[in-house]
Structure formats: structure tokens, C-alpha cells
N, C-alpha and C positions, 0 to 999 in steps of 0.2 A: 254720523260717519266721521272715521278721524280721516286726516292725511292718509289719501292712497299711493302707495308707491310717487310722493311728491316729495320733494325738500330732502334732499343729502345729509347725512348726519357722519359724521368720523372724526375721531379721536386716535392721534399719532404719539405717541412716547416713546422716547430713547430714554433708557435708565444706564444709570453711571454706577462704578463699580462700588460707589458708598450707596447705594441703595436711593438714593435721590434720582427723580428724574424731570427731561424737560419734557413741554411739551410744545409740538412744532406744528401743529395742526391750522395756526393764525397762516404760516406760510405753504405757498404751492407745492404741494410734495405727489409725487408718483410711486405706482408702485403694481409691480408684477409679483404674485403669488402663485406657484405648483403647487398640486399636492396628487400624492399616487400612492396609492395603496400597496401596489408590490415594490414600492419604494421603501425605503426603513425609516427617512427624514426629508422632511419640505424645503420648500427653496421660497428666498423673497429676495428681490433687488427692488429697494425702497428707496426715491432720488426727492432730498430735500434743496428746496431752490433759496437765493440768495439767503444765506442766513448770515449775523453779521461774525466780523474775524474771530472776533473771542469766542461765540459761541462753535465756531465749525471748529477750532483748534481744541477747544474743550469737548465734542464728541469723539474727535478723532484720536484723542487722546485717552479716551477715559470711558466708551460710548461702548458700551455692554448688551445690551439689549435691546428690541424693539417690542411694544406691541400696538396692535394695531388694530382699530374696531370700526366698521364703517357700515352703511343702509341708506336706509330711510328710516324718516320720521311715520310714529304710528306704526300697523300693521295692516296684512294683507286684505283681514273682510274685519271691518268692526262689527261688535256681536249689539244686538237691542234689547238683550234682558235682562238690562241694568249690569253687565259683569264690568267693574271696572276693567280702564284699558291696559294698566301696568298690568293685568291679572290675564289680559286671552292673550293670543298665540295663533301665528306663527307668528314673533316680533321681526319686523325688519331692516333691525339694528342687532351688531353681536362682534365679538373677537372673530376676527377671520384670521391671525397669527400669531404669535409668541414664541419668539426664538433668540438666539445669541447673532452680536455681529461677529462677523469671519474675517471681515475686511471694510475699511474704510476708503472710498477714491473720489477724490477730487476733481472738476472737472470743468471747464468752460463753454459753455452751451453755445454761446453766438459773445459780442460785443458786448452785450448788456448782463446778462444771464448766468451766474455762477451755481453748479449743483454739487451737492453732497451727496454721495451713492453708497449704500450703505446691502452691502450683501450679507446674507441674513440665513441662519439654519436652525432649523427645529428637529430638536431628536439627536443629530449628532454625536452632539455634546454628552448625552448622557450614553449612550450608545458605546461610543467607540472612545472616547477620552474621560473614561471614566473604570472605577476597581472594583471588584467583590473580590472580597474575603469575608468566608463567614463555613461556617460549619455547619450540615442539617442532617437532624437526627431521620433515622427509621421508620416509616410508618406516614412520610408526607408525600403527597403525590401531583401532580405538575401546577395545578392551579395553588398549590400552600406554596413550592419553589419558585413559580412566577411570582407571587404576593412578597415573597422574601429578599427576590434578589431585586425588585425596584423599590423597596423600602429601605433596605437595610445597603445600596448601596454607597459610595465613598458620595458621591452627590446623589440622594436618592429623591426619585419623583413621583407621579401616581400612575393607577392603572383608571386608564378611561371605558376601555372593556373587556373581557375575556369570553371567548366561547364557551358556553356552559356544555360544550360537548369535549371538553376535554380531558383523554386519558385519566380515567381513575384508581389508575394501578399505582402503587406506594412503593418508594423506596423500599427494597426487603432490609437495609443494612445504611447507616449515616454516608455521608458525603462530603468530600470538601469542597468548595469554587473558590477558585483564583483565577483572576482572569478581567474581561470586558464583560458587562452585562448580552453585548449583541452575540457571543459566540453563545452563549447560553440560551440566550430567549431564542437565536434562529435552530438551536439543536431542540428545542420544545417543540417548536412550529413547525420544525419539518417533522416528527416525529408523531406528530396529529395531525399531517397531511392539511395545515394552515399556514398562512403569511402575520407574520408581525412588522409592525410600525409604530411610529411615534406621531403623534398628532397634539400638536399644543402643549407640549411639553407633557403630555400622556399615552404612557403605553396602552398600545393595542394589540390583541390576536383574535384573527375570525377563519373561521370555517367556508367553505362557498358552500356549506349545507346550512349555515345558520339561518335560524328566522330573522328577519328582519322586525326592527322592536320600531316601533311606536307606528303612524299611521302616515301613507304618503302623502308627499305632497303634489297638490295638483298644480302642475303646470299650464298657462294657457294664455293667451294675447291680455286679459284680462288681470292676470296676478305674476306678469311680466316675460312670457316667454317675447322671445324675439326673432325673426327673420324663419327660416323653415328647418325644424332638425331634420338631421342625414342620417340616413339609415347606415349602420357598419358591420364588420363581418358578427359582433358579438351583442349587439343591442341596436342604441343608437347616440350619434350626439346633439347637444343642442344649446343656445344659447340665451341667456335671461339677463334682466336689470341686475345689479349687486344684489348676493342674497346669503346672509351670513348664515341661515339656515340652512343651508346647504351644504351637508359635510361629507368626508367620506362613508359609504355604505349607507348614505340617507337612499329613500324610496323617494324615485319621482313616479308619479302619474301625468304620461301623455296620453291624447288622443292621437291613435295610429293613424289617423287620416291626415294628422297633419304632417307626417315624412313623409319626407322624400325617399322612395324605394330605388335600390340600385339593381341594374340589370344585373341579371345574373350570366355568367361565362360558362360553356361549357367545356365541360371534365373538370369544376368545381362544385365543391357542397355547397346546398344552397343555405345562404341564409333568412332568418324568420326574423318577423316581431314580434316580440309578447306579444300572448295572445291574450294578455289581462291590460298592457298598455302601463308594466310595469319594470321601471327600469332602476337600478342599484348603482350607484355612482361610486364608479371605482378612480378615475379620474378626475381634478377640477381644477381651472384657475380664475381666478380674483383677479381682476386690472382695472385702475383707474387714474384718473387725474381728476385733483381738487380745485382746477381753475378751466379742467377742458369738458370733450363729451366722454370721453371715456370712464364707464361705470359699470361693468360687466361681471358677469360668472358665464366661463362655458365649462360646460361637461362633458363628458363620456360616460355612459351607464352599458348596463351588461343585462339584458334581458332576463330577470327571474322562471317567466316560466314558458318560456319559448321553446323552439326543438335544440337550438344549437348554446339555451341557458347554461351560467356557470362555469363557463370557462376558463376564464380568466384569474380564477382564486384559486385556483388548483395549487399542489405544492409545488416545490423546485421538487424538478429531475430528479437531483441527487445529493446527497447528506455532505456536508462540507466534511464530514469526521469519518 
């Protein structure tokens, strides 16, 4: 049996605009990560504690990017039929961010104590301060347009996933784009009645009809849930040890008996739990400190197959165009 959710593992990088970078992980750093699905781009405020004058003038100067990878050592059930460990899964180490800084600030914590705070965006950048131009011929249809306009953009980047339910109807006649990649990818995604976003510097569009790909995972006091999840109008939420496996639209598996059920009000719809004890995290944050106890993931997930399932991924209202 390896390391069970024992011993902390994380690695902190700030890269500089020549493509070099440090690493700050020897000293106490903090750090709060969002991520949300009907969000376009994530948020991190990542607070690095005394670092010396050269170094903090040299991020603040020059300090481009973060990313950030944090767990545990090992993973969650080691297997006994010989599979080596680097080879099973779920590991419980992984990138839980990679984004651009926005902002550098400086700060004095107490007498002793100097922090560097470092606000942080994922997606953004390629989203909204970024160009296409490019020309598409006749006869390509939303998923070949999606593939073109994040590769072929002025900073182009990848796609992490796409709905494979999406609009197969073809251009009749070419096209020009000039413009931001976000006015384009959200006129897709509303027009397939799905949400797009950026995660790890990878575009994504999903359905709330899409299947859910790989196999859940089980959460439990054992493979580190914690304290009791709360039942909400659309699933439930709940909170576990750090667990970088955990992304947006991963499948958790709880046992419904461990929430906590909210009374229900009347002249309100009532709400249900999966009735599989399957819940799709549309919500999540990351927070920890590397010299405190803070080490956490909490969620929000949205019940798959409950009565009041899928709500949450629905389109926007109305077409921005």
C-alpha cells in the first residue's frame, strides 16, 4: 500500500516573460482557486510569503504566469496485481491551475511577515484580449469552426473538449471572423443550447445532455470526503482533502445518506437527490496553505439523474447578437 492521502506534495511556478521560470514552492505560499462552469475564465489569488527584495521586484516586474500543482503523495487505493504505481489512478497529485498574472500587490501581513499576491486568470487572455482573422470556406460545420478559431488564433491554444452533440449543419457559403475568439465561441454555444469556457488554458463546450466520460469517482470519509455534504436546490455540495482530480463536469459518487436533506417550504418545488447518488461538478475551489491546515477542494455538483437534474447547464436566455 502506498501513501494514503498522507504527505502534501505541490509545486508553485511563476514564469517570466523570457520563458524561464522560478520556483517558489521552498517558501509559504497561499492560495484560493474558483472555477465555474457558466464562467468563461478562473480566478486564483496566490499569496507568496517573504521572498527576498530581488526576487519580489523581479516577479513583479516580469512575473507572467503561474502554475500550480498540488495533493498528495501516492494515490487513492493502491492496486496488488503488480500494476506499477506511476501506472493506476486516481493519482493524488495534478495541475489544479495555469493562468496569466493580472496583477501584482504587495503587502505587509503583521511585523514580521511580507506577502506577494499575485491575482491570476485562466482563459481571459485568450478569450477576450486576443484576434481572429481568418477566412472559412463552405461545407465546415461548428465543431471544424470551433477547431479553427482556437488554433488559428493571434495567440492560439487547445480544445480540452467539445460536445460531440454538436450542430452538424455546414456552412452553405465561406465566412469571414474578425473579431475576439469569446464573441464567436459564445454565438456557437448558444446556438447548440451549451456553455463554453476555458479551463487550463483549454477550451471547452458541453451540453447538460452530454454523457459524462470516464467513471465516477467515489467519494467517502475513506478517500477523503469531509464534514457532512448539504443538500442544494440543484444537487448537492460538499467538501474533500485537495484533490486535483477533480475538475469541472468530473462525476462524483456520494452515498445519499450522508447529506444532509433541507426542509422543504411550502408553495416551493421540491427538491430531490440523485437517485444514483450521482452528482457532476459544475462548481469548485482549491484552497490551501503550505505551512498551515488548510488543504481543501469544495464543490457544488448538480444531480444527473434526479427529478430536478440539469439545470444548471442550460443555455443563456438570449443570443448576445
Amino acid at each position: 500500500m502506498s501513501n494514503f492521502l498522507y504527505g502534501r506534495k505541490y509545486r508553485i511556478l511563476v514564469s517570466k516573460i523570457d520563458n524561464t521560470a522560478l520556483d517558489v514552492s521552498n517558501l509559504r505560499c497561499t492560495f484560493r482557486i474558483e472555477k465555474v462552469a457558466l464562467q468563461i475564465a478562473n480566478y486564483a489569488e496566490i499569496c507568496i510569503y517573504n521572498l527576498s527584495a530581488e526576487t519580489e521586484a523581479e516577479i513583479i516586474k516580469e512575473g507572467d504566469r503561474v502554475i500550480l500543482e498540488a495533493g498528495y503523495q501516492g494515490i487513492i487505493e493502491a492496486k496488488t496485481d503488480g500494476t506499477p504505481e506511476e501506472n493506476q489512478s486516481p493519482k493524488q497529485y495534478g495541475k489544479i491551475f495555469d493562468g496569466l498574472v493580472v496583477q501584482a500587490l504587495r503587502d505587509r501581513e503583521d511585523n514580521i511577515d511580507y506577502k506577494l499576491t499575485l491575482i491570476c486568470m485562466d482563459g481571459d487572455d485568450f478569450l477576450a484580449n486576443n484576434l481572429i482573422k481568418l477566412s472559412i470556406g463552405a461545407g465546415q460545420n461548428h465543431r471544424q469552426i470551433v477547431e479553427q478559431i482556437v488554433s488559428k488564433a493571434e495567440r492560439p491554444t487547445e480544445i480540452g473538449k467539445i460536445s460531440p452533440d454538436l450542430n452538424t449543419q455546414k456552412l452553405p457559403r465561406g465566412k469571414v471572423f474578425f473579431g475576439t475568439p469569446k464573441q464567436y465561441l459564445k454565438n456557437i454555444a448558444n446556438d447548440n443550447n451549451a456553455n463554453f469556457w476555458v479551463d487550463d488554458g483549454q477550451v471547452y463546450i458541453a451540453k447538460a445532455t452530454d454523457i459524462p466520460s470516464g467513471q465516477a469517482l467515489v467519494l467517502t470519509p475513506k478517500t477523503g470526503l469531509i464534514g457532512t455534504p448539504q443538500q442544494t436546490q440543484d444537487g448537492a455540495s460538499f467538501k474533500c482533502l485537495l484533490n486535483p482530480s477533480i475538475k469541472l463536469l468530473s462525476m462524483i459518487k456520494l452515498d445519499n445518506t450522508y447529506i444532509r436533506q433541507v426542509k422543504q417550504q411550502v408553495g416551493q418545488l421540491p427538491t430531490m437527490l440523485d437517485s444514483d447518488g450521482q452528482y457532476q461538478v459544475y462548481k469548485l475551489s482549491h484552497y490551501g496553505d503550505t505551512r498551515g491546515d488548510e488543504w481543501y477542494t469544495e464543490c457544488e455538483g448538480m444531480a444527473r439523474n434526479g427529478k430536478n437534474a440539469l439545470t444548471l447547464l442550460s443555455a443563456p436566455t438570449q443570443n448576445p447578437n
